[in-house]
N, C-alpha and C positions, 0 to 999 in steps of 0.2 A: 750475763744472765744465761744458765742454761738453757739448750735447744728446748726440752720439755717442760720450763717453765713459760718462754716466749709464746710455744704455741699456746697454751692455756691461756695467757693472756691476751693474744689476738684473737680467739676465738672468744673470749668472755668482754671484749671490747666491739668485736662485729655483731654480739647477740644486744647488746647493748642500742650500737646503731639502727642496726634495722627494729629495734621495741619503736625508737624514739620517732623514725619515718612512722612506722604504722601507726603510733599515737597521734601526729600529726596531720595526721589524713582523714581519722572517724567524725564522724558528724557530731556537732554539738548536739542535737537531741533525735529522739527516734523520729520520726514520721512515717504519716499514713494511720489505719485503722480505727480511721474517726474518733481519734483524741485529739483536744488540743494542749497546749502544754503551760501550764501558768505557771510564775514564781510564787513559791511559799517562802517567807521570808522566815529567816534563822531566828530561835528565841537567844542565842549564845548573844552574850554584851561581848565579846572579841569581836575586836576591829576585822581581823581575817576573817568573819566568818560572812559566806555567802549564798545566796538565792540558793534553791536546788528546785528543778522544775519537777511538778507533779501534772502525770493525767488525770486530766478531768474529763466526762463523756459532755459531749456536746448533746444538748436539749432537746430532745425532737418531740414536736406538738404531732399531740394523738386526736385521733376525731373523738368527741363527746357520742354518749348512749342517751343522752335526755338533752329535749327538746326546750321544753321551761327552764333548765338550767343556765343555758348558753344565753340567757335574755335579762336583761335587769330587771327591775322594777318598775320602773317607768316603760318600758319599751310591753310589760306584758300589760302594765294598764291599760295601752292603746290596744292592746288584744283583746280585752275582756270579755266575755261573754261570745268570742268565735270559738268551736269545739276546734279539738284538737290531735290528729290521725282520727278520722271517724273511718269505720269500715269501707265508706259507701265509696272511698276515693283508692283503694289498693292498699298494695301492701307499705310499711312507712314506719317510722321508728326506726331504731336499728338493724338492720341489714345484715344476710350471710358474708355479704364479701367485706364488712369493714364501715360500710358506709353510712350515713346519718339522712332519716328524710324525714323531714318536718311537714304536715298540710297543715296546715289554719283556713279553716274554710268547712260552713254550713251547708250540709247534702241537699237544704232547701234555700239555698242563695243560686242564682241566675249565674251569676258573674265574681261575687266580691271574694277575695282567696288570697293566698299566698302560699308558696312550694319552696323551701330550701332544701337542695341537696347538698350534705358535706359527703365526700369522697374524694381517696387517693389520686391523686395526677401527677406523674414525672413533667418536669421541668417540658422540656421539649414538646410534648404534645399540647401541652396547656397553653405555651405561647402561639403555637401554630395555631390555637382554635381560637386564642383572643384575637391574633391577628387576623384571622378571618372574619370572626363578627366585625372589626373595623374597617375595614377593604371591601365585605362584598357587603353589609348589613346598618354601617354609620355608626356604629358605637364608639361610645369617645371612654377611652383610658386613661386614666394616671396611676402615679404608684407614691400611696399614702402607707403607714403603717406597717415597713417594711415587705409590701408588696406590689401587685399589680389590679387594681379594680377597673374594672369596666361596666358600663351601664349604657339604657337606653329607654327613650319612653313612648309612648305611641298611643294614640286614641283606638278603645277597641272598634273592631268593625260592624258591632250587633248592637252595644249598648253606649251611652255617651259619660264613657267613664274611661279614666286612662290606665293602661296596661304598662308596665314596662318590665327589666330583666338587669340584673346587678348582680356580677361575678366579682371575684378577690381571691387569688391566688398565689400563695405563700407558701415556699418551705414543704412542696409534695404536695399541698392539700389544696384543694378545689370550693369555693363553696360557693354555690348558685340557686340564685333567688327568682321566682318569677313571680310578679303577682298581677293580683287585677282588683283597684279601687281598695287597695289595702295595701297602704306601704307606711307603715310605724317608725317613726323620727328615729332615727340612732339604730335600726335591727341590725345591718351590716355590720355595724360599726361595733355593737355587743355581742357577736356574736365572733368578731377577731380576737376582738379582746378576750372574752373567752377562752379561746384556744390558743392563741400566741399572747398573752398575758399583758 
């Protein structure tokens, strides 16, 4: 073989090598940038033919703008007839920063009410506060419905009716309940649902 054909061919043989290293070395799919990667299966009937991953955006639950929405039908029938944001209690409804506040509760009731806040929480902080309501305050947590809920109940101090407080925290979001002699079968529970479907 001529000198000038050899060298062609060890140069068209080491480009060669080094393609076949760096092929070997790439990752099988991209990551990062909050996709995850699912197979879409081939419509080809070839035996060869195979999976190719597609991104898909991962789901992220948004807080609700209405209050009556996030509640069945059964849960608003135990509501009936309590108004609903009335002036007398602040501001409520939808929020500048994002957040959701619900009153149910009569500007001429003594005590009976109910206050949901939905708003944003990272992860970190949220567990730091549930773990404090249970270390300095008794509230007992579990984690139902791909979350963390906590609650607690208490006789109030003025009137002989009980008061308690029922947190659930999921995927950023916060939602915290307090009420007094108004706690409606399932509200938590419709109002996850709701938002995390």
């Amino acid at each position: 073989m001529p000198p000038r054909a050899f060298r062609l061919a060890a140069a068209a043989a080491s480009t060669l090598l080094a393609f076949a290293l760096l092929t070997a070395c790439a990752p099988d799919a991209p990551s990062g940038g909050g996709l995850t990667f699912t197979p879409t299966p081939s419509t080809s009937s070839s035996a060869s033919a195979s999976a190719t991953p597609t991104p898909t955006p991962t789901a992220g639950a948004e807080i609700p703008d209405d209050c009556r929405a996030i509640l069945t039908a059964d849960v608003l029938a135990e509501l009936e007839g309590v108004p609903l944001n009335d002036p007398a209690f602040g501001a409520s409804g939808p929020q500048p920063d994002g957040s959701l506040v619900c009153v149910w509760r009569d500007p001429a009731a003594d005590t009976t009410g109910l206050v949901t806040k939905i708003a944003y929480m990272s992860r970190g902080p949220a567990l730091d506060m549930l773990n404090k309501l249970v270390t300095d305050e008794g509230y007992t947590c579990y984690t139902p419905d791909g979350g963390t809920r906590c609650e607690k109940t208490w006789q109030n101090e003025t009137y002989p009716v009980t008061d308690g407080r029922t947190l659930f925290w999921r995927d950023d979001i916060l939602i915290d309940t307090q009420y007094s002699q108004l706690a409606p079968t399932g509200y938590t529970a419709a109002v996850v649902a709701s938002i995390f479907g």
